[in-house]
N, C-alpha and C positions, 0 to 999 in steps of 0.2 A: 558337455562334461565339465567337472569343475577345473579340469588344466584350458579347458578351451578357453576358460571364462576370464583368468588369468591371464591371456595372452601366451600360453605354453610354458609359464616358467614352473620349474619342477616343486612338487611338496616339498612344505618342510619336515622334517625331520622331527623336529620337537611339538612330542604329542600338544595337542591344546586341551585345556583344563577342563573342557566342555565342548562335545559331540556340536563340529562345526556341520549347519543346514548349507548344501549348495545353493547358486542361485538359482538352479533351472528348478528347485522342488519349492521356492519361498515364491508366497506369495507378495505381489507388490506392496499391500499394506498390512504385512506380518510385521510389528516389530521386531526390534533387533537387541543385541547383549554386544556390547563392547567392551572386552577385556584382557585381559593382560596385557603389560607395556614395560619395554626395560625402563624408559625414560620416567622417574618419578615425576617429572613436574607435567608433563602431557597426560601421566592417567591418570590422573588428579584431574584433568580439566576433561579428558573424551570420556572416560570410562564411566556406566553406568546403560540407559533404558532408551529406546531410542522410536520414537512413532513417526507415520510418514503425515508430511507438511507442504503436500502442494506437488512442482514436479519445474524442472528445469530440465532447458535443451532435452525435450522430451524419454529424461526419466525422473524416477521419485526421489525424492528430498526428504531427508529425516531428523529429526530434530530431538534432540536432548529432553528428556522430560526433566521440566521444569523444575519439581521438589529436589534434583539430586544436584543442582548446580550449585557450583560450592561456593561457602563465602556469601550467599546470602544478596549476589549481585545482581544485576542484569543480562550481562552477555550469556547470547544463547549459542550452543552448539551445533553445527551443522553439519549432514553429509550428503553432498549434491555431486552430481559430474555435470562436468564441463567438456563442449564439443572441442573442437582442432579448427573453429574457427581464430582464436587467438595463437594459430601452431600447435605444433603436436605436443612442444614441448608443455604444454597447458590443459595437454586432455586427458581426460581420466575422472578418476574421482577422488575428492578433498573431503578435510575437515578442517570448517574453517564458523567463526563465528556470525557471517552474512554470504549468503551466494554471489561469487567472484569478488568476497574482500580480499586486502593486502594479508592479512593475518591468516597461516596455516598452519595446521600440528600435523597431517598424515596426508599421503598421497598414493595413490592405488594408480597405475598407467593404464587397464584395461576399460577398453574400449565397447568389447562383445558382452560384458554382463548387464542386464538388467535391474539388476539390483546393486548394494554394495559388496566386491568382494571379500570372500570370510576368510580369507588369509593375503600373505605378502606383500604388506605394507610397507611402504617406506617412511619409519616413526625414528628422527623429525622428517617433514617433508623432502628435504635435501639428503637425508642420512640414507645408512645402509636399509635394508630390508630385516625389520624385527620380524620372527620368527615366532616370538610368544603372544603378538599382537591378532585378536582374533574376532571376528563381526558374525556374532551366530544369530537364525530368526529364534523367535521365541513366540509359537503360534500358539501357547496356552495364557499370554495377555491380551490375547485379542478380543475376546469375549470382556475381558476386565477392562480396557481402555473403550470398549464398547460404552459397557455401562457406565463409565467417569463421562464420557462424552454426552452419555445424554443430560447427568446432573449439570457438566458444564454449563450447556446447551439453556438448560434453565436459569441457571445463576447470570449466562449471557443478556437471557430475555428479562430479568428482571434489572439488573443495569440498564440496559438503555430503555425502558419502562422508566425509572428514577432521571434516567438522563432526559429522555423529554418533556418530564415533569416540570427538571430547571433547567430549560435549554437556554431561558432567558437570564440566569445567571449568569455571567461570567465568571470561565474557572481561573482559578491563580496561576500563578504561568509556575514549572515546575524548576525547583532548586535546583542549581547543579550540586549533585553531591562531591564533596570534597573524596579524592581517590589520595588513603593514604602514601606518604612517599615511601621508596622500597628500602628498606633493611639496610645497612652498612654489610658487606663480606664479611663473614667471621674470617678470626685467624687462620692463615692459611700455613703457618708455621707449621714443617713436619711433617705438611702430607707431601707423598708421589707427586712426580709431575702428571700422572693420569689424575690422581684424584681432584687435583688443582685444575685441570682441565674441566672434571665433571663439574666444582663447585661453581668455576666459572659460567658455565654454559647453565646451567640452573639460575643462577643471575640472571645471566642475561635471560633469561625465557621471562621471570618475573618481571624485569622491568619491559619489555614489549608488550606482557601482558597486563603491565599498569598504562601505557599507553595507550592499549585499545579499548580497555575501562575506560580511560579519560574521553577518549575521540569519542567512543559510542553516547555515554552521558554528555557529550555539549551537543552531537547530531540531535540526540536526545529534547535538549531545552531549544536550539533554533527550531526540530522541527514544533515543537508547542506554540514559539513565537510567531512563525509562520499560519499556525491555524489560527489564534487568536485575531490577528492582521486579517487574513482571509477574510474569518466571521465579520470584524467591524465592518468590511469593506463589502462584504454582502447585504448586511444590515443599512449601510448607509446607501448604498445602490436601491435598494427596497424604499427604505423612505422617499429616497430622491424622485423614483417614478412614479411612487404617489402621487407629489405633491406635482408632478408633470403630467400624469393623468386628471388630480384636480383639476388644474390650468386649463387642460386640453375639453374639459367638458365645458369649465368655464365660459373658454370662448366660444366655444361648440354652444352653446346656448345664446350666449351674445349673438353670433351668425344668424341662428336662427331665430332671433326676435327682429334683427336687421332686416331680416329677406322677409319677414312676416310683414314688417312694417312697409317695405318698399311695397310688394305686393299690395297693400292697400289703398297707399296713397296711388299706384297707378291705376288699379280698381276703378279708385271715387275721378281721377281723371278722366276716364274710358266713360265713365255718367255722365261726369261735366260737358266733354267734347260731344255726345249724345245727345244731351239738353238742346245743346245751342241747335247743334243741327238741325234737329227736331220745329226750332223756334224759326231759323231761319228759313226752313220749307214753308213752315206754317205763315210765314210773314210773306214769302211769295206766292205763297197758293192764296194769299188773302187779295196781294196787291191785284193778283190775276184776273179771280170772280169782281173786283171793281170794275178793272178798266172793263170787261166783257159786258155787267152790266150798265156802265156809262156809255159802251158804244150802243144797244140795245134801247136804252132810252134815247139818244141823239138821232137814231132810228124812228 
């Protein structure tokens, strides 16, 4: 049942804006709908379409589809759980921009669902339980992510089609894009201490959020730097063994003109030492029929 999935904590109260699917009736690769959030600067970043990406600590991982990511950036969004091998305090299910990064927006503690829970979040990770916060399936994209998949799938095959065409290119190693710096505080003059508290905390989300822009873009260029590196050092191990299998036949033919040659010089030896022998019997079988005949006549 959907309290079981939960870990027993009771419904919310506050209807959600869209008929939430249980987990036990969603399929594991049903998309998902992520929406409502008090926190403006979080559902700006979760909110939107969500398809499954793989599976960790043996369940499924769901990922942000791509065209709704805002700003035009790279960080992707993610929703994975994670086991109680790092503590309990760490099990459950996240969103977070890589499976078990530093960076999280929402955290679910249940353990028994198989999918993502469609309520009772705690949005920010540390904060209370949002109420308006809601993870519903949406089984009538599946047939549509179906078919994006397959064009994908094409568009895949013809990249690396063009990629092996210039494998022998070398690619330009990729910019780090410059991540703009974050905004100054507007005047805080006037407002509540709550609302001072919110604008703060809105801050601060942006700038964390320009920090993991940044980390992600330089992982980004090292990991490029590293494949480059790789490749030369593939490339020159290849040549290298060439040019030692050259060698290696080199001598390998050397050897065997050697041994061709000993071979024959001990050959024409084995005739020589033959000859003589030959000459030598014949010089004694000569001297022998003598002396036989000079006893014969002395006779």
């Amino acid at each position: 049942s959907e309290s079981s999935e939960v870990e027993d904590v009771p419904p919310p109260k506050v209807t959600p804006p869209a008929p939430v699917a249980t987990v036990a009736t969603a399929s594991l690769d049903v998309p998902l709908i992520v929406s409502g959030c008090q926190n403006p600067t979080i559902s700006d970043i979760v909110k939107g379409t969500y398809f499954r990406h793989g599976s960790n600590h043996g369940k499924p991982v769901y990922k942000k589809k791509l065209e709704e990511v805002s700003d035009d950036d790279d960080l992707d969004v993610l929703i994975y759980y994670w086991d109680d091998r790092d503590g309990e305090e760490n099990c459950g299910w996240w969103f977070s921009p890589s499976v078990g990064g530093e960076m999280v927006w929402a955290y679910h503690p249940s353990r028994k669902a198989t999918t993502p829970p469609p309520a009772e979040w705690n949005v920010p990770h540390d904060g209370p339980i949002d109420k308006s916060f809601s993870v519903t399936a949406a089984p009538e994209l599946t047939k549509k992510a179906a078919e994006k998949d397959d064009d994908d799938d094409e568009d895949e095959e013809e990249e690396e089609e063009e990629e092996e065409e210039d494998e022998e290119v070398p690619k330009p190693k990729e910019e780090v894009k410059e991540v703009p710096s974050v905004e100054p505080l507007p005047d805080l003059t006037g407002l509540s201490p709550e609302e001072k508290e919110l604008a703060l905390q809105e801050a601060e989300d942006r700038r964390l959020m320009q920090q993991i822009k940044q980390r992600e873009l330089e992982r980004k260029r090292k990991a490029e730097e590293l494949r480059l590196k790789k490749e030369q050092e593939q490339k020159a191990l290849e040549v290298e063994e060439k040019k030692k299998k050259k060698q290696r036949n080199k001598e390998q033919k050397k050897k065997e003109k050697e041994e061709k040659k000993r071979k024959e010089e001990e050959r024409l030896q084995r005739e020589k030492e033959e000859e003589d022998r030959r000459r030598e019997e014949d010089e004694r079988r000569r001297k022998r029929e003598e002396d036989e005949r000079r006893k014969r006549d002395e006779e």
